[in-house]
C-alpha positions as CSV (number, residue, x, y, z in Angstrom):
1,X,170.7,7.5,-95.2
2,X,173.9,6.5,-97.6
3,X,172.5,4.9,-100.6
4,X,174.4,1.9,-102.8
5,X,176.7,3.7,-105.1
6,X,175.0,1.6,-107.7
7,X,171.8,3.7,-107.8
8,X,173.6,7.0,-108.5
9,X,175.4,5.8,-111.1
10,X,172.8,4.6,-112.5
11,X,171.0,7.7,-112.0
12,X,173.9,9.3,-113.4
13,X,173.8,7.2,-116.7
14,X,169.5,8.3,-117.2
15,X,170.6,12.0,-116.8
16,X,173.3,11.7,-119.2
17,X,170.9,9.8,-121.4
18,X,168.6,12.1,-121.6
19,X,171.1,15.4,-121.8
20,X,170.6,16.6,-118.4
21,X,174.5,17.3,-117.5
22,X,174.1,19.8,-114.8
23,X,171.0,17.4,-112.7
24,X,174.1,14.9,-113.4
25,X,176.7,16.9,-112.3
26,X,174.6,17.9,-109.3
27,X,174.0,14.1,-108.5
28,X,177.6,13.3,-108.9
29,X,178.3,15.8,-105.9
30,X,175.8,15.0,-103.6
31,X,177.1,11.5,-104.0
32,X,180.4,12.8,-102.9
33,X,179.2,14.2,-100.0
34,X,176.8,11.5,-99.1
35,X,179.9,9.2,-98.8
36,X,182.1,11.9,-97.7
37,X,184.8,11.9,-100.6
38,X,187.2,14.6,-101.1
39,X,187.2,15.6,-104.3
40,X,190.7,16.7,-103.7
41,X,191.9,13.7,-102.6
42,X,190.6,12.1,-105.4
43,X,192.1,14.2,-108.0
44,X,193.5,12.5,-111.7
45,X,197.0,12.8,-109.7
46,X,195.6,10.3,-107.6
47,X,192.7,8.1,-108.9
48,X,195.7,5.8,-110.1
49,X,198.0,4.9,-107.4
50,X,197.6,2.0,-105.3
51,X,196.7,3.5,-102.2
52,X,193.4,4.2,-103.9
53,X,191.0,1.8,-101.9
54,X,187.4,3.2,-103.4
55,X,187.6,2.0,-106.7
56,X,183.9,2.9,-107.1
57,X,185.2,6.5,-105.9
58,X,187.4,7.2,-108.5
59,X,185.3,6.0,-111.4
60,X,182.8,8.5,-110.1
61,X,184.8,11.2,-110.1
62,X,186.1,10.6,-113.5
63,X,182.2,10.9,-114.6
64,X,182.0,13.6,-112.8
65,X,184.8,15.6,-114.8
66,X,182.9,13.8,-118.3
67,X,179.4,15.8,-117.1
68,X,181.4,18.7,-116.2
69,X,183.4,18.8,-119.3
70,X,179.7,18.0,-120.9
71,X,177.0,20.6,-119.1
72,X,180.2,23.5,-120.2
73,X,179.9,22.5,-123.6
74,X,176.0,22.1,-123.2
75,X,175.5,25.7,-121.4
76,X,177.5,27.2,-124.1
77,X,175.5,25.8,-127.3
78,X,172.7,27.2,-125.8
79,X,174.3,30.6,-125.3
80,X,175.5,30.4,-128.9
C-alpha cells in the first residue's frame, strides 16, 4: 500500500528530531522504493532541471543525503 509522501516526511522530521539518523535514513529509502524512485535518476545533477516532475521527489532525496551526511557524522562521534 503507497502511503502520502506527507507521512514520511513527517516521520522523517520525528527521527531527525530525536537523533535517530540511520531509522531516518532507513525511512528515506523505503520511501523510495515504495514510490519506485531512482535514486540515480534523481541525483543533485538532476533534482534541478525542468524535466523534474516529482518535486516532492527531489526534496526527499536531498533529506536523504542531510541524514546520510548526519548518521556518518553520528556513527563516528560514537566511535570516537
Amino acid at each position: 500500500h503507497a502511503m502520502v509522501p506527507w507521512y514520511y516526511w513527517e516521520a522523517a522530521t520525528i527521527y531527525r528530531k530525536l537523533k535517530r539518523y540511520e531509522e531516518e535514513v532507513a525511512l528515506i529509502r523505503r520511501f523510495a522504493r515504495n514510490h519506485d524512485i531512482n535514486f540515480r535518476i534523481f541525483s543533485k545533477r538532476y533534482r534541478s532541471t525542468s524535466g523534474v516532475h516529482e518535486a516532492w521527489a527531489a526534496k526527499f532525496l536531498e533529506r536523504f543525503d542531510t541524514a546520510r551526511a548526519a548518521a556518518a557524522a553520528h556513527s563516528e562521534d560514537n566511535n570516537s
